[in-house]
N, C-alpha and C positions, 0 to 999 in steps of 0.2 A: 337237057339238063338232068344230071343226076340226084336220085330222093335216094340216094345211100344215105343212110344216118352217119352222122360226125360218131370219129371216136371220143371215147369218153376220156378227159385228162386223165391223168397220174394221180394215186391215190394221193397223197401229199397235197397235190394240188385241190384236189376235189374237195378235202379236208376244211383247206384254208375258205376256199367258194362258200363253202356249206358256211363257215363259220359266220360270216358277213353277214348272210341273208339269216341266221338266225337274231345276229342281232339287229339288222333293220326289222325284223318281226317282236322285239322286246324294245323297240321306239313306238312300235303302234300301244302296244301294254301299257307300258308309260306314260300316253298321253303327254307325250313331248310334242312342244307346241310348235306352231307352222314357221316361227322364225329360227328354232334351232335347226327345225327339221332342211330351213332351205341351206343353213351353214354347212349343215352334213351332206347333201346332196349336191352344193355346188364343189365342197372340197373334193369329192369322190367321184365325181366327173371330171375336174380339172387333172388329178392324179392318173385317173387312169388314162384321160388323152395322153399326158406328158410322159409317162411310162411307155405308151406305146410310138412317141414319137421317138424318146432316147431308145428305144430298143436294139432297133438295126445299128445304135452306134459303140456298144456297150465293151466291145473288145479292141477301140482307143483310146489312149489316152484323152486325158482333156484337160484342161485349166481354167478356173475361172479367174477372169479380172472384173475386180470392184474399183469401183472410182465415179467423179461426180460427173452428171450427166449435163453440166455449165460450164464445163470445159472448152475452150473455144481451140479453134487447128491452131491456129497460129501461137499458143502459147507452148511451154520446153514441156509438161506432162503431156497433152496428147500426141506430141510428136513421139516421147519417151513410150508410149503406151503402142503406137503403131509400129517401132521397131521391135517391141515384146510379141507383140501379134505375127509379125511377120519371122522371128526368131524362132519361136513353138512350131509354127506351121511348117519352117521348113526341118522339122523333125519330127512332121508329122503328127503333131499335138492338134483336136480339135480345140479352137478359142472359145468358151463362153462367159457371155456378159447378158448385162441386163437390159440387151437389145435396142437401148435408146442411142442418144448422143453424146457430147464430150468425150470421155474417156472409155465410155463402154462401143461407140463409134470406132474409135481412132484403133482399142482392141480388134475390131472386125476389120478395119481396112487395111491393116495390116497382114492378118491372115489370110482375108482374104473369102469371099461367099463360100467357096468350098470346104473351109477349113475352121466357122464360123457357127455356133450353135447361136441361143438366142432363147431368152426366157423373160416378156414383157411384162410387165406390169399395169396394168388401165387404170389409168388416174385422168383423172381431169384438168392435169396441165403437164405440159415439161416433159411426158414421153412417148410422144410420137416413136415408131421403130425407124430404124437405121435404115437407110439406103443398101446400104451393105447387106443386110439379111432380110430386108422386108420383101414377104412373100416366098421366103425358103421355105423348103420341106421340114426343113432344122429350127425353125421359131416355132414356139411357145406362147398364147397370150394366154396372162394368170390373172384373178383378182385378187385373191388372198397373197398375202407378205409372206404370212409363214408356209405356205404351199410352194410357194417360188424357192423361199431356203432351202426349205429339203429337199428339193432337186438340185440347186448348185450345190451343197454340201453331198448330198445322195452320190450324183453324177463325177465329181471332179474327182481326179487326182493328186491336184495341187491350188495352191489359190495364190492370187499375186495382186495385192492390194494399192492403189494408184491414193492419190489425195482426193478427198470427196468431202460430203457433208455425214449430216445422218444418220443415213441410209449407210453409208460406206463403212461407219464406223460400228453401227447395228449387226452389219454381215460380219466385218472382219472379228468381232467380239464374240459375235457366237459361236464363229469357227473355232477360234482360243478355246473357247467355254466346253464345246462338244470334244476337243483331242487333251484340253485337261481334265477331263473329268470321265475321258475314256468312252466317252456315246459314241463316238466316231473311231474307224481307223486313222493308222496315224499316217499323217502325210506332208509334207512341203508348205509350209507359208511365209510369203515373201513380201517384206513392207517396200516399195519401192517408190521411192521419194524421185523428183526431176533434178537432173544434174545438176549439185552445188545448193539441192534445195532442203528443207529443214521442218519438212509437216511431218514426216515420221521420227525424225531424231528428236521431236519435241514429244512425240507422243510416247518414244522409247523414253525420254527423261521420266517423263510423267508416270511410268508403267514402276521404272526404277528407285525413283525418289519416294512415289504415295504409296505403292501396292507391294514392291517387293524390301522395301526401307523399314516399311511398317507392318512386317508380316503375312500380309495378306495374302503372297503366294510364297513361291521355294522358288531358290536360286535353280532350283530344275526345271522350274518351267518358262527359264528364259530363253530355253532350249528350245521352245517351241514355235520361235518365227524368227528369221534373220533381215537386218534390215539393213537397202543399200541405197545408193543410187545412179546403178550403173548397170544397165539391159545386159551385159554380158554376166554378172556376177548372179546376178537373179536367175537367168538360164541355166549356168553352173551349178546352182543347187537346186532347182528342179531336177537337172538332169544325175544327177551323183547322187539323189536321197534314190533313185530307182536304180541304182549302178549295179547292185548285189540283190540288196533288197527286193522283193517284188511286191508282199501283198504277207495279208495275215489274217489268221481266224481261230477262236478259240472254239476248242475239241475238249467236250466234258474241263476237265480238271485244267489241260493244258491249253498255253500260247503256243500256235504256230508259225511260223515264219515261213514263207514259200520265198528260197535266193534264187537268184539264175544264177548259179553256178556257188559248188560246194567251199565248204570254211575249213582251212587248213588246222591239224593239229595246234600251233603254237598260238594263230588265234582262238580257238576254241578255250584255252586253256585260260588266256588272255581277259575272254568273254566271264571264265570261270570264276579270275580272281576277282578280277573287275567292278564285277556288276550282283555278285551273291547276295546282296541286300534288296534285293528286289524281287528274291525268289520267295514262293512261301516254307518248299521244301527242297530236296534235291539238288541235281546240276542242269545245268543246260548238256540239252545232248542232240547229237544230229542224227539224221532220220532220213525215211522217207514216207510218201504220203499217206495217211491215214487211211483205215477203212470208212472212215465220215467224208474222206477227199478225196475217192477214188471215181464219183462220176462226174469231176470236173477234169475230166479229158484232157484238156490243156494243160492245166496243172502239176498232170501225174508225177511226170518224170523228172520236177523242181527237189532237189534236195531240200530238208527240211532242217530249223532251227528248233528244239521243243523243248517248253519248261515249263513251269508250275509259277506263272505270273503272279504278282499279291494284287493286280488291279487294282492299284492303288499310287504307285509313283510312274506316271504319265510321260514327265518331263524326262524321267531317267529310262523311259523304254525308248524317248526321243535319241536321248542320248547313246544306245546300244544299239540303233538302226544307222546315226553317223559312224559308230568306233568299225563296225562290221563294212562299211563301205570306203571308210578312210584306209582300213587295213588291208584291203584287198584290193588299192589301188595300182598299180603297176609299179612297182621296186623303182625309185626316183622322183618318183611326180611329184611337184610341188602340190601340197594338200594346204586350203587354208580353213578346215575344222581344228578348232582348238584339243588336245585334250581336256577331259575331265577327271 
């Protein structure tokens, strides 16, 4: 056995290390007492198993489905939720759910063990893990709530929201919360009721009538989940928000837009009139990848979208991620994104 010394990370990295351990040394200073100190020490063990379980899987996609874990087979959502499982999978989406039963089951049995992540939660009643993933390499057992979120919000690409309790409506709200208010990239959310069924069209009433009737949000950010109840319509926009679009990062001053494949003249120009109100200066204008994005390898060769974002209208960057995908859809295609 070799006593070569390990190389040493990457300054960057070494950086970030050093920083941690300086301030687990200014909790000793502190006299931060033994019950905060076990919060901080279970959170940052849970974290970093769970970072290094998603690791190996970080260059597929994924989707998380929420929904309640009382769900029985025999009724029209989990059947609804196992053809959504098995829908993604065969386009190669990994499924994750919150490893239990009902609906976050019926997600797994549909995709299938192989195709199935898994992030449990330990409670004392109600979530025993699924059949389907208990004992993968791909589950996760978590205590803390908010540790589990930021990993499905962390990890996913898209979210696809079943009917639940709580819990379901705790996730899907925060998802809203973090892509309106810009914490999060933006991505795909999909309210998907059971055929003929009516828990999300009440909750869409309720969103319409209290919250956006009476101000409380902008008709742009109703842009920010679509809701149906039909497993083909929910795959359709998962799959069409990644059509062009790919992924996005902001660089100093500017939004980047990384498309799989470049934006013609007349839309660009389209993008120009369009959407100016959302810039703080400038035009949009197209690129290629930044000297900040030149060691993501993969990346390189993506044509780039770049402007000077005001980080602040959400709904409407929603909405210029649809117009850039709808317009570059093949000359014909029936498109059912509205314009704006």
């Amino acid at each position: 056995m070799s006593d070569a010394p390990k190389p040493s990370p990457p300054k960057r990295i070494a950086e970030l290390i050093q920083s941690i351990r300086d301030t687990t040394d200014k909790l000793a200073v502190d006299r931060t007492s033994r019950g905060d100190l076990k919060i901080i020490s279970r959170t940052l063990r849970e974290l970093r198993y769970a970072f290094k379980v998603f690791s190996p899987y970080r260059h597929i996609r994924k989707v998380t489905v929420f929904g309640s874990a009382r769900t029985l087979p025999s009724e029209p959502a989990y059947q609804q939720a196992t053809r959504f499982g098995q829908a993604m999978a065969g386009h190669d989406w990994l499924v994750v759910t919150g490893a239990a039963s009902g609906i976050m089951e019926a997600g797994h049995a549909g995709a299938g063990r192989d195709h199935s992540m898994g992030l449990n939660i330990l409670l004392p009643f109600e979530q025993d893990t699924n059949p389907i993933i208990a004992g993968d390499r791909k589950l996760v057992h978590m205590k803390y709530f908010f540790t589990r979120k930021l990993m499905f919000v962390k990890e996913s690409d898209a979210f696809c929201l079943m009917p639940g309790g709580f819990g379901t409506l705790d996730e899907g709200l925060e998802v809203l919360t973090l892509l309106q208010t810009g914490k999060h990239d933006m991505m795909p959310v999909v309210l998907l009721d059971e055929p003929g069924g009516d828990y999300w069209t009440t909750f869409d009433q309720f969103v319409r009538g209290r919250l956006l009737d009476h101000g409380m949000i902008g008709e742009e950010d109703m842009a920010l989940y679509r809701l149906t109840d039909r497993v083909e319509d929910a795959i359709e926009e998962i799959m069409r928000f990644y059509r062009v679009y790919h992924s996005m990062r902001y660089i100093r001053t500017n939004l980047v837009f990384r498309l799989q494949r470049p934006l013609d003249d007349a839309l660009l120009d389209e993008i120009n009139a369009g959407f100016a109100d959302i810039l703080v200066e400038g035009k949009f204008a197209l690129g290629e990848a930044l000297a900040e994005e030149r060691h993501e390898s993969e990346l390189a060769e993506m044509p780039r979208l770049i402007f000077h974002f005001n980080r602040r209208n959400f709904g409407r960057l929603r909405q210029l991620i649809d117009r850039i995908n709808q317009r570059s859809e093949i000359r014909g295609q029936r498109s059912d994104i509205p314009d704006f």
